[in-house]
BANU-332045 format. One line per field, with one value per residue: residue number from 1; residue in three letters; x, y, z of N, C-alpha, C, O, CB in turn. Coordinates in steps of 0.02 Angstrom, whole numbers, plus 32768, in hexadecimal, padded with zeros to 4 digits. Glycine has a CB too. Example, Ala and Ser with C-alpha at 12.3 -4.5 7.8 and 13.67 -1.06 7.14 Angstrom:
// BANU-332045
drenmar: c(1_2);
tortor: c(ala_ser);
n.px: c(8294_8282);
n.py: c(7EE4_7F90);
n.pz: c(8186_8162);
ca.px: c(8267_82AC);
ca.py: c(7F1F_7FCB);
ca.pz: c(8186_8165);
c.px: c(8294_8285);
c.py: c(7F5B_8002);
c.pz: c(8186_818A);
o.px: c(82C8_829E);
o.py: c(7F5A_8039);
o.pz: c(81A7_8192);
cb.px: c(8235_82C0);
cb.py: c(7F20_7FE2);
cb.pz: c(81C4_811E);
***
This chain:
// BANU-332045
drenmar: c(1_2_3_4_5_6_7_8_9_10_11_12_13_14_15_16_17_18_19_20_21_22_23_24_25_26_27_28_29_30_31_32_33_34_35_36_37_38_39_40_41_42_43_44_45_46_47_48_49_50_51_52_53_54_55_56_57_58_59_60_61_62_63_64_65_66_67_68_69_70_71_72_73_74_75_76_77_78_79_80_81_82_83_84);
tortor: c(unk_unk_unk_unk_unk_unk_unk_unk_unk_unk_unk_unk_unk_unk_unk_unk_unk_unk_unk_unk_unk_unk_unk_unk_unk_unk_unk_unk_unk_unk_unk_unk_unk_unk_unk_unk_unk_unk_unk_unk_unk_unk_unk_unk_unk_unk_unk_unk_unk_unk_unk_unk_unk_unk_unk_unk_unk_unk_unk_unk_unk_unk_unk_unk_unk_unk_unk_unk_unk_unk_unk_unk_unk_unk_unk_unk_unk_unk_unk_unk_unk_unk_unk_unk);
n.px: c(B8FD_B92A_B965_B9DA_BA0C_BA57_BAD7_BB5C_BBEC_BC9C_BCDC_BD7B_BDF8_BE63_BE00_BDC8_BE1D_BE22_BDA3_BDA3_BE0A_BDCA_BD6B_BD94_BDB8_BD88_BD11_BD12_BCF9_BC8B_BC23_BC3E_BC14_BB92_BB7B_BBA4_BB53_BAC3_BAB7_BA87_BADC_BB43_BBA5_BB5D_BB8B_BBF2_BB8D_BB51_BBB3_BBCD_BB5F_BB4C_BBC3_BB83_BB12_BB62_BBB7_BB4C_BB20_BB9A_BBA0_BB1C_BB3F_BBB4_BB7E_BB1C_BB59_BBC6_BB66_BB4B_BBBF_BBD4_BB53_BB7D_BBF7_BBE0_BB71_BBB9_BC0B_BBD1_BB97_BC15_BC31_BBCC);
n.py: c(4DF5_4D6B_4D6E_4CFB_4CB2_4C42_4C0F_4BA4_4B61_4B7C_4B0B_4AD7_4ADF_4A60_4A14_49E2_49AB_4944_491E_48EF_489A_482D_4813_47CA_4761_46BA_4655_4685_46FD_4732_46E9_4757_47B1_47BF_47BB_484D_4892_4870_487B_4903_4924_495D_49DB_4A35_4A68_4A00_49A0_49C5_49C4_4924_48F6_492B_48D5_4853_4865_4866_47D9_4792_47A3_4793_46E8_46D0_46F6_46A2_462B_4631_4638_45EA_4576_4574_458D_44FC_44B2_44C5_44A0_4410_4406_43FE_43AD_4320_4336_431B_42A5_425E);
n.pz: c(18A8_190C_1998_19EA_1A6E_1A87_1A58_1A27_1A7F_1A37_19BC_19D9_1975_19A3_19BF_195C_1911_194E_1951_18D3_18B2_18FD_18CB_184E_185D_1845_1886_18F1_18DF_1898_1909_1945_1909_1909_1994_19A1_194F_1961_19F6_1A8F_1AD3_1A8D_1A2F_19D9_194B_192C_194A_18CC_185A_1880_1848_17BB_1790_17A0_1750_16D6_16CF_16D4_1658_15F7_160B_15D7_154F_1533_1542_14CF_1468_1468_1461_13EF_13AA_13C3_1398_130A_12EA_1301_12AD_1229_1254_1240_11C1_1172_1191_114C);
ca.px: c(B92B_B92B_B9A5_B9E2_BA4B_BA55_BB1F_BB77_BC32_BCAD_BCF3_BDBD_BE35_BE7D_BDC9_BDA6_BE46_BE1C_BD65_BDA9_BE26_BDAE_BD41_BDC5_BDCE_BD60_BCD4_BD10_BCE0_BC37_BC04_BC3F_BC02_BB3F_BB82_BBB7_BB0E_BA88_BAC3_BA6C_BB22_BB7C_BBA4_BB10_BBC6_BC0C_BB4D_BB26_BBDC_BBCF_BB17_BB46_BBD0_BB6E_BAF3_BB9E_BBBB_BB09_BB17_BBCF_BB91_BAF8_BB5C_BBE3_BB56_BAF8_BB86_BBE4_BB48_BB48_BBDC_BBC6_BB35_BBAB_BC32_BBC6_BB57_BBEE_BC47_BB9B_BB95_BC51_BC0C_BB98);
ca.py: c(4DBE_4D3D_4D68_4CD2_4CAD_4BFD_4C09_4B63_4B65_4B74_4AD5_4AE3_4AA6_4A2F_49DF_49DD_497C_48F7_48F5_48E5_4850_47E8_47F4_47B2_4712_469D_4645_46AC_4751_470F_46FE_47A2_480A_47A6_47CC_4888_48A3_4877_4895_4939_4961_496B_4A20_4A48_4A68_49C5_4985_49CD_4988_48E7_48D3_492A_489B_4817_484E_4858_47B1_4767_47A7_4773_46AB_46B8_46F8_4676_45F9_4637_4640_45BE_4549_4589_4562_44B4_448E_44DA_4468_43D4_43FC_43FD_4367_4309_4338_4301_425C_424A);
ca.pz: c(18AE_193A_19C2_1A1E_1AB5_1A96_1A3A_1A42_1A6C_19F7_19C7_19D3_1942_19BB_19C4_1906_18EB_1976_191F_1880_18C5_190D_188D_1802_1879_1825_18AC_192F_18C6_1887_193F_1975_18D2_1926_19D9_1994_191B_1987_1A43_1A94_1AF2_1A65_1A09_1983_1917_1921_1919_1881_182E_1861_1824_1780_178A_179B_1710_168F_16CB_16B6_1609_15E0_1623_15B3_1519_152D_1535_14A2_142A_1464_1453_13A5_1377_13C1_136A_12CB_12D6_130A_1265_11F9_1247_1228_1170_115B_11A9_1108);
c.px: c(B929_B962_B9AB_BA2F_BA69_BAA9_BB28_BBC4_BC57_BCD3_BD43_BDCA_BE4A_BE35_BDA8_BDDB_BE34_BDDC_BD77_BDDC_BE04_BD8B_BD56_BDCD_BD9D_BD1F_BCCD_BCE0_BC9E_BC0B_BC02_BC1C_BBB0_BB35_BB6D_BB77_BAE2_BA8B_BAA2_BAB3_BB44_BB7F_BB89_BB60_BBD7_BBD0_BB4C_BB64_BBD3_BB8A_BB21_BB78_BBCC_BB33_BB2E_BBA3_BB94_BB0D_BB50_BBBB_BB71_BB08_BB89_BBAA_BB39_BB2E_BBB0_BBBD_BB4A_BB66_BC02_BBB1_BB4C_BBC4_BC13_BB9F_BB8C_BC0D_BC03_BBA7_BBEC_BC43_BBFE_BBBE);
c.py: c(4DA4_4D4F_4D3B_4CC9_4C71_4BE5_4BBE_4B80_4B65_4B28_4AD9_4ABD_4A66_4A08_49D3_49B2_4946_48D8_48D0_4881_4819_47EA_47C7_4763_46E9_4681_4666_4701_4753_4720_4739_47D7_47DF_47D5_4832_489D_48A5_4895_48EC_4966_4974_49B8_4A26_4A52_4A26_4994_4971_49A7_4951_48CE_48EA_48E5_4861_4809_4838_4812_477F_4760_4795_472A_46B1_46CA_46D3_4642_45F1_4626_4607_457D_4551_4580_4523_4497_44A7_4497_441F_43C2_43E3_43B7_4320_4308_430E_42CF_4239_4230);
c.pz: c(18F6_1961_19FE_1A39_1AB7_1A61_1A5F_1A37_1A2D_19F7_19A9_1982_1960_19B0_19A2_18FD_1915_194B_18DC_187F_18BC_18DC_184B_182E_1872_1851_18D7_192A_18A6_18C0_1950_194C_18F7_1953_19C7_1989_1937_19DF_1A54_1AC2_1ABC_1A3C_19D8_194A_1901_1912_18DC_1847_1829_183C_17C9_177A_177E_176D_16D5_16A2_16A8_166D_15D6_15DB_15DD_1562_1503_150A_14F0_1475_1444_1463_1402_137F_138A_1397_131B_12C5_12D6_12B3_1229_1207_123E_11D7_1155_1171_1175_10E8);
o.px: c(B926_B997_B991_BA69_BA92_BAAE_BB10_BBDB_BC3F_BCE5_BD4D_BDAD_BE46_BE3D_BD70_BDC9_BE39_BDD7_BD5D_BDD4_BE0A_BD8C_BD31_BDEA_BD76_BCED_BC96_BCC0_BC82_BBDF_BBD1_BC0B_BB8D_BB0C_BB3B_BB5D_BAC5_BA64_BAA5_BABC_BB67_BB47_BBA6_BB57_BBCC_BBD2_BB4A_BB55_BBCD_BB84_BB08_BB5A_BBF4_BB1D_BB29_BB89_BBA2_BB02_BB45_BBC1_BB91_BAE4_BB94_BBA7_BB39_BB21_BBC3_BBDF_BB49_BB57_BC38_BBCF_BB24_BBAF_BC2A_BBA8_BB7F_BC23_BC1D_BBC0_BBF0_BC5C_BC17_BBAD);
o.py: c(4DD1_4D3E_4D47_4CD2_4C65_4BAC_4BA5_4BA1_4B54_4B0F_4ADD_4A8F_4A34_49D4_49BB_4984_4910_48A1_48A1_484C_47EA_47B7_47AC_4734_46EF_469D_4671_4726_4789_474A_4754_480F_4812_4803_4850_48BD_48DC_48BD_4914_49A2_49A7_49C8_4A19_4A31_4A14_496A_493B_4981_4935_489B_48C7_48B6_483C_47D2_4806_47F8_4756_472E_478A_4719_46A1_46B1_46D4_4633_45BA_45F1_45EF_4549_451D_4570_4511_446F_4497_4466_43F5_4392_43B5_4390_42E9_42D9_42E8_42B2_4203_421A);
o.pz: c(1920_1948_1A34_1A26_1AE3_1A4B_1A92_1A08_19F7_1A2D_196C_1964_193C_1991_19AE_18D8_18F9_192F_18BE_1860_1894_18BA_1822_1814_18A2_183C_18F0_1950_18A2_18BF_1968_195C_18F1_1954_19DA_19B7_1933_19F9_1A24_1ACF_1AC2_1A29_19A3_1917_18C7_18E4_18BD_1819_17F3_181A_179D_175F_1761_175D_16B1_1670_167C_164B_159B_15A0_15AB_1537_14C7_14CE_14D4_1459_140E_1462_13E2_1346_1373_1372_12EF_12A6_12AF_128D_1202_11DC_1236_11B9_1125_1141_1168_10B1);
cb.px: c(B972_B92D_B9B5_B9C5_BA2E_B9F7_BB60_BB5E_BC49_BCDB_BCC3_BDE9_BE85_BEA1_BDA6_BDA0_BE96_BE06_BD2F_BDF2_BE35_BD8B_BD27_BE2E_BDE1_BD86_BCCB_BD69_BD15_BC33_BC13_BC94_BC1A_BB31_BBE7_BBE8_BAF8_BA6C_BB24_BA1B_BB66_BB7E_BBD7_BABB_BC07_BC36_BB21_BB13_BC11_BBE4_BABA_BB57_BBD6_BB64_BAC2_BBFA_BBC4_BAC0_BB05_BC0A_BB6B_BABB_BB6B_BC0D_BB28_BAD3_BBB0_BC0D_BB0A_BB48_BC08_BBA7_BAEB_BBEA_BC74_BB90_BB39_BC23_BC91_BB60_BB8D_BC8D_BBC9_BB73);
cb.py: c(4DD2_4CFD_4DA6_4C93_4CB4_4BD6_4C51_4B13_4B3C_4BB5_4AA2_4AC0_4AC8_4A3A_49DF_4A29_498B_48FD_492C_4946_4849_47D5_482A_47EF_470A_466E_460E_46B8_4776_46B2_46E5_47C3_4818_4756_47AD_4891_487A_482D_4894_492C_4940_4930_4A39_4AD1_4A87_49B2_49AE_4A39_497E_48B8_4904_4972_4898_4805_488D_4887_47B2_478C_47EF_477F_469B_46C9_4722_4661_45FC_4672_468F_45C5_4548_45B6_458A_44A1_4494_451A_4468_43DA_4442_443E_4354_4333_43A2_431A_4260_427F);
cb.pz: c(189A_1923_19DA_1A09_1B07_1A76_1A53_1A14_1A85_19DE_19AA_1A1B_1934_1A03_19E5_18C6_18E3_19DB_1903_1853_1906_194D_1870_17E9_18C4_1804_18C4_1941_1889_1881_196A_1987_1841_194E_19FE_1962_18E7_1981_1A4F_1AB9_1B2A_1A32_19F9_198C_1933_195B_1910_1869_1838_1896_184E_175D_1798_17D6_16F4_168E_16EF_16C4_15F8_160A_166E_15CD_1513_1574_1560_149E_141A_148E_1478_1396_1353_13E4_1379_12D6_1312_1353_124E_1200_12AD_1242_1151_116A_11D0_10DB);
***
């Protein structure tokens, strides 16, 4: 087994609820889960959340999209045929 020296702090409670804050703040928390995710200061902990973060997002966006194009082109089909 690999024994490394390379531990990252721990990251307090107090500084999981501030993450968790800003992140719930809509453009502001977008930037920062970027700022957070990619930056090389930031804590490989809070890293790795906000990047899983910002995949759940990616994939919330493109499931809205999908299904709510879907049942666009639904209702649009239907209010078409009631047209006829």
């Amino acid at each position: 087994m690999d024994n490394r020296n390379d531990v990252a702090p721990v990251v307090t409670l107090g500084q999981w609820i501030v993450t968790l804050i800003v992140l719930a703040i809509p453009l502001v928390g977008f930037v920062m889960m970027l700022v957070w995710a990619f930056s090389n200061g930031t804590n490989p902990n809070k890293a790795n959340l906000c990047k899983a973060y910002l995949i759940m997002t990616v994939v919330a966006i493109v499931c809205f999209m999908l299904f709510g194009g879907l049942a666009f082109l639904s209702a649009m089909g239907g209010a078409s045929q009631a047209g006829m």
